[in-house]
Wavefront OBJ file of the C-alpha trace (Angstrom):
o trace
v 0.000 0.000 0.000
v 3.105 2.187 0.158
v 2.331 3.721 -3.449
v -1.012 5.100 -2.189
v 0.396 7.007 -0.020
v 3.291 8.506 -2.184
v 0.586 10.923 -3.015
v -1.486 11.865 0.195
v -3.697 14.518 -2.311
v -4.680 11.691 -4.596
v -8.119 11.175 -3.477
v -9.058 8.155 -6.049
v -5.576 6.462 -4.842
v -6.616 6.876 -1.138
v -10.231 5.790 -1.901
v -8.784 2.748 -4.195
v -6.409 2.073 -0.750
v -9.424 1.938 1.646
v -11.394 -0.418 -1.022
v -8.687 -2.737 -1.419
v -8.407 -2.967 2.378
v -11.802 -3.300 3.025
v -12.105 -5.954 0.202
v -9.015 -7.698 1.628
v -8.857 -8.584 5.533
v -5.296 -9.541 5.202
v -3.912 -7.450 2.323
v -0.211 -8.663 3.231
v -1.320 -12.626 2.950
v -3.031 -11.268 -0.776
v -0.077 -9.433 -1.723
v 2.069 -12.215 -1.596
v 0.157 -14.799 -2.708
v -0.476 -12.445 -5.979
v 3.337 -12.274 -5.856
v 4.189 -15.570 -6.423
v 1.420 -16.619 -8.826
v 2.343 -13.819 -10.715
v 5.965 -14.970 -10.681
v 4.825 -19.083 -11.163
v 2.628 -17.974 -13.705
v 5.166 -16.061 -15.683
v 7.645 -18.724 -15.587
v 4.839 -21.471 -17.104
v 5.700 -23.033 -20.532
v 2.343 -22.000 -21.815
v 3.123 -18.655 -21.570
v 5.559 -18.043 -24.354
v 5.968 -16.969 -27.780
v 6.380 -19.903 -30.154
v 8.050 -21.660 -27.649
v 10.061 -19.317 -26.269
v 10.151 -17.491 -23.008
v 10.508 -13.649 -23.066
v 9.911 -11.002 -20.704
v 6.929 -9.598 -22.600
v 5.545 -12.979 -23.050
v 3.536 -13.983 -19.932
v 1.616 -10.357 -19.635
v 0.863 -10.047 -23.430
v -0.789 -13.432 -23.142
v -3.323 -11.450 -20.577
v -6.316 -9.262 -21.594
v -7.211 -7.316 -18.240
v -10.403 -5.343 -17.736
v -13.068 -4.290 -15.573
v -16.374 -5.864 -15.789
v -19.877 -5.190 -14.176
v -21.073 -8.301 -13.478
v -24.662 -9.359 -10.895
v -23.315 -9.244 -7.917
v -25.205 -13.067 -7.236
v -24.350 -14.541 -10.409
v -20.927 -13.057 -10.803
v -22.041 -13.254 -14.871
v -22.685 -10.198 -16.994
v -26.705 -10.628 -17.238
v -28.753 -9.074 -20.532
v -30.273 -7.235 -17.818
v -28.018 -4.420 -17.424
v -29.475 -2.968 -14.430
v -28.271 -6.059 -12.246
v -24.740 -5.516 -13.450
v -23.785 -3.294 -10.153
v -20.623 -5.186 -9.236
v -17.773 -4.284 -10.544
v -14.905 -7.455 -11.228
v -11.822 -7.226 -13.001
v -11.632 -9.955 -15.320
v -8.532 -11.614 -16.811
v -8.772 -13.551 -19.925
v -5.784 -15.835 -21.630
v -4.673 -16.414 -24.978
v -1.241 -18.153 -25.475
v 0.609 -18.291 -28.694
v 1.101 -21.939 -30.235
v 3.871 -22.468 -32.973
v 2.297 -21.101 -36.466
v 1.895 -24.201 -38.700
v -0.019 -24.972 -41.525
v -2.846 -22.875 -41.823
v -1.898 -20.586 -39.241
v 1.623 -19.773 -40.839
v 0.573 -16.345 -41.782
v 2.768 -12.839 -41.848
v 3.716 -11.459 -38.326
v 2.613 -14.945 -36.516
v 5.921 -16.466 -37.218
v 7.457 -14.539 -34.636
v 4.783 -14.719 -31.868
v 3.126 -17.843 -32.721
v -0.723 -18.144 -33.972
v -2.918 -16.342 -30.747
v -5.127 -19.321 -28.905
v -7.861 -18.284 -26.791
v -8.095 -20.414 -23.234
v -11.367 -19.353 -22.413
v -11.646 -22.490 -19.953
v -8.659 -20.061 -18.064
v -10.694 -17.066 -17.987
v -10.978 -15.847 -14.629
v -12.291 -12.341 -12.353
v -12.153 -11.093 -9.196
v -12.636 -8.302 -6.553
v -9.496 -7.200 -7.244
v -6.546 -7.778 -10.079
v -4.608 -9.594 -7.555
v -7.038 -11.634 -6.067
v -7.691 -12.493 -9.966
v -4.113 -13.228 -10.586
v -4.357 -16.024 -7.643
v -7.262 -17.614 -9.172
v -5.705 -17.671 -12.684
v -2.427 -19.500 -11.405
v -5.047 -21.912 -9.580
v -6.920 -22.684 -12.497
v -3.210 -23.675 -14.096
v -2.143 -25.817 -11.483
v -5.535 -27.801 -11.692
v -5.468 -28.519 -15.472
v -1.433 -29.853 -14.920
v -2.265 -32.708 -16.873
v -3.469 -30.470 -19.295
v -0.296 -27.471 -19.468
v 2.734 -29.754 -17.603
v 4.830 -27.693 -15.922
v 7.976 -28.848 -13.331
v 8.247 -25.899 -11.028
v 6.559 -26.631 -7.743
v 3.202 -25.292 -6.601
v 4.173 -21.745 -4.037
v 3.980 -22.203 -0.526
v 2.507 -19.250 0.157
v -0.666 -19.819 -1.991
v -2.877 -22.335 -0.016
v -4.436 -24.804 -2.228
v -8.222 -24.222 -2.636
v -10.939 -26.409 -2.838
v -11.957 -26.960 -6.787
v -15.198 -25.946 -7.232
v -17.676 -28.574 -8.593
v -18.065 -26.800 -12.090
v -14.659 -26.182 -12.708
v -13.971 -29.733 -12.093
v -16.223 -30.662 -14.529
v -15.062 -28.463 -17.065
v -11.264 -29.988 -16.748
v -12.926 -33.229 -16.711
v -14.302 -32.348 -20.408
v -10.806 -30.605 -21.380
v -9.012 -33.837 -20.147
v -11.808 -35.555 -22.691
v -11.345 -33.503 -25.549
v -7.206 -33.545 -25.194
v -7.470 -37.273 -24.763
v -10.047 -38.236 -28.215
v -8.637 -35.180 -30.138
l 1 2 3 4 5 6 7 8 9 10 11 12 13 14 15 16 17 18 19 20 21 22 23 24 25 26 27 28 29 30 31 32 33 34 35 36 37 38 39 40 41 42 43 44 45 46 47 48 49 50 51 52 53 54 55 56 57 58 59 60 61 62 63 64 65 66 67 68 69 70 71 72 73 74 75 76 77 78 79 80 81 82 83 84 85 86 87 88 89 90 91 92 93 94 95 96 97 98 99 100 101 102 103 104 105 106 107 108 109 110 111 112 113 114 115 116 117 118 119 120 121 122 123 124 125 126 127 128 129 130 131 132 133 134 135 136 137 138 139 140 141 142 143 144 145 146 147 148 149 150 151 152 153 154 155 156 157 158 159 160 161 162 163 164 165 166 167 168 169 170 171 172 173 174 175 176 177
């Protein structure tokens, strides 16, 4: 929280301060459990360009934005006028090698862009979306291998009963396709 108060006549930073707090009994237990996700996540084979790890990789593969969602649902309903919460939502695409069909101009450097929607994730906050992301990761391990140990600092969490089912079908798919 030391940035917010770099700036004591921000008013929005102070106000975004208090939120976060009030959102987050124990900001420091957050903070660095977003931490090392953040750092677990970026080191992931899946995040890379073609194949190949680079700095820019991990948080290009990341579309970030705020959504107003039912605060009961936590879905964006046709109904606009239950949308009152406000989530930030992270959604993944990764870059596989560009073959065949996908071997078009300015891919061969990046790869061909591959939507994970199965990944996409929200949250209160971006950090508290962050956590869930690397969560959803180390649950579909069967799915995106990766050798580098789970944090200790992140307690597991107990898999919710659609989620399972959804990496039941992915497991399905990867397995007949």
């Amino acid at each position: 929280m030391r940035q917010y108060d770099a700036e004591p006549s921000d008013e929005l930073a102070h106000r975004l301060a208090r939120l976060f707090l009030r959102t987050n009994p124990a900001p420091t237990d957050t903070m660095e459990q977003f931490y090392e996700a953040w750092w677990w996540l970026r080191d992931h084979p899946m995040f890379r360009y073609a194949g190949v790890r680079t700095d820019e990789s991990f948080p290009e593969c990341l579309e970030v934005y705020p959504a107003k969602v039912d605060p009961t649902t936590r879905r964006i309903e046709d109904d606009k006028s239950k949308n009152t919460h406000v989530e930030i939502w992270i959604e993944v695409t990764t870059y596989e090698p560009a073959v065949g069909d996908l071997d078009l101009p300015g891919w061969q450097d990046t790869g061909a862009p591959c939507h994970h929607y199965r990944l996409d994730c929200g949250a209160d906050t971006y950090e508290e979306a962050v956590i869930i992301l690397a969560h959803k990761v180390w649950e579909r391990r069967e799915l995106y291998p990766f050798t580098k140990p789970w944090p200790e600092a992140i307690p597991h969490r107990e898999t919710p009963e659609d989620e399972l089912e959804s990496i039941r079908e992915e497991l399905e798919e990867a397995n007949n396709g």
